[in-house]
N, C-alpha and C positions, 0 to 999 in steps of 0.2 A: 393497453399500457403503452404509454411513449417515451422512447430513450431521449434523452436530451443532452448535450453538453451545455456545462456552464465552466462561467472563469471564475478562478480563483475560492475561498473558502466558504461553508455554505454561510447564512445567516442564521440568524437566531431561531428563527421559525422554521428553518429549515431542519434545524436542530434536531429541534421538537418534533418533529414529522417523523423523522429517523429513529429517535429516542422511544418514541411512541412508552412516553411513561418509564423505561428503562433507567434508573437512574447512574449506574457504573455502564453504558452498554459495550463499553470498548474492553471491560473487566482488568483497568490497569491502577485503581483508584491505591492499589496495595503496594505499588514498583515506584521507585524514585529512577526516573528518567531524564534525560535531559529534556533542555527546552525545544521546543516542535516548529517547524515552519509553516508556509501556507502552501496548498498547491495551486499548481498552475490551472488546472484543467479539473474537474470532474466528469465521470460519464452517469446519470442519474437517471434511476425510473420514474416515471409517474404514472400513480394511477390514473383510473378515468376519473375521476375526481379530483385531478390535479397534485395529488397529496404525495410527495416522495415516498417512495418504500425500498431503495436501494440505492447505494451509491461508492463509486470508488474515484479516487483522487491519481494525477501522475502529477511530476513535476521533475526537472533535472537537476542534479545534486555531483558532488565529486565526492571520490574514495581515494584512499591512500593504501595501498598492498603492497607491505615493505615500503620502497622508496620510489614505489613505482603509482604516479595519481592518473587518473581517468574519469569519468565523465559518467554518472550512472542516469537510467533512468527509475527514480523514488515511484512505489505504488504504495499510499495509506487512504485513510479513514476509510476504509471495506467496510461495509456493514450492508446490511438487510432487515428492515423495520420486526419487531420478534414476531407479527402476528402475520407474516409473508414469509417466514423460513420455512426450507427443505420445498419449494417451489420455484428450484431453478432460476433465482433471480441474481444467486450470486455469478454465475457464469454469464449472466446475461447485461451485467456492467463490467463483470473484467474481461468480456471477448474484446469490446472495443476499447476499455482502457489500455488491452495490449498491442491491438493492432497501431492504436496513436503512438505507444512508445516504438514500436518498431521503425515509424516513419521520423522521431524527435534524431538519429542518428547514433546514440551511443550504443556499444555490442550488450550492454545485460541491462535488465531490472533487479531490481534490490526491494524488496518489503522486510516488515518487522512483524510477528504474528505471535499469539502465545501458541504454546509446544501442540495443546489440543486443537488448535487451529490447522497445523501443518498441513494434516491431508487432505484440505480442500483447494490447497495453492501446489500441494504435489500431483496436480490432475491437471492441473495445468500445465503438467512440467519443471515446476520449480522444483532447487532441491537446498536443503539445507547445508548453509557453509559450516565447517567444521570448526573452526575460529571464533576468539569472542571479537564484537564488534564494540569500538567508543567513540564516544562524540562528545566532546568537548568534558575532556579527561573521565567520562564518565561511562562504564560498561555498558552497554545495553541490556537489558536483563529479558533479554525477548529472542527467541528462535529468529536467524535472520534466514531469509532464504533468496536465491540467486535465480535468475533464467537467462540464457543464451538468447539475444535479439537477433542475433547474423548467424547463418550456418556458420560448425565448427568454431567459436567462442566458447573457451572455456578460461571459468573462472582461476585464477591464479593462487597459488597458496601461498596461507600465511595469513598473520590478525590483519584486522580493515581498522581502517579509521575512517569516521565517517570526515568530510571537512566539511562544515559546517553544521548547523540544528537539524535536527532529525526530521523527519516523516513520519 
């Protein structure tokens, strides 16, 4: 299996690879969400067969905490192909998608996850902000969860706004 980085969103085939047949695999098909951006970066497995089976996305984004905006680093489209989960593949694209946010300069990451998702990003440290989260007038209807990039960075209270399209 070879990790590989790629730029920006996957392709269509790439999709497919990921989807493996899955037709909702992100299970958001129910939530009205705002509209989504592209990442910057992915960190993506491949099999020895070349066939992706895991992948997560970073990109940098800004928040607004009260009156106060800063510079986050965005992690989405997490996934792991269904017929590769519970074999360690999820920690094995977000170790370096987190080590590249550490090096991108801003103090936290920011993901969006559904509530049953949580405990796989709080093993990594992440923890859930207490606040709802919007983006372009619209609540996010997703557990958002936060991590400290810099020693001693703690996230600040109060609602977030995201400023700009979501992750």
């Amino acid at each position: 299996m070879q990790l590989v980085e790629l730029p920006g969103d996957h392709s269509e085939a790439e999709r497919a690879q990921l989807a493996d047949g899955e037709e909702d695999v992100y299970e958001l098909a129910d939530l009205v969400l705002p509209p989504g951006r592209s990442k910057d970066r992915r960190f993506a497995l491949r099999d020895d067969d070349g066939r992706l089976v895991a992948s997560a996305g970073i990109l940098t984004a800004r928040v607004a905490v009260e009156q106060r905006a800063f510079p986050v680093v965005g992690i989405g489209g997490v996934i792991v192909t269904r017929s590769r989960r519970g074999q360690g593949l999820f920690r094995r694209v977000m170790e370096p998608a987190l080590a590249a946010a550490r090096r991108e300069g801003p103090d936290f990451a920011l993901l969006f996850c559904l509530r049953k998702n949580a405990f796989l990003y709080e093993k990594l440290g992440f923890a859930t902000l207490p606040h709802p989260v919007t983006s372009t007038g619209i609540v996010i209807p997703l557990d958002t969860m936060w991590l400290a990039l810099r020693p001693g960075a703690q996230w600040p209270p109060g609602p977030v706004t995201l400023l700009g399209p979501m992750f």
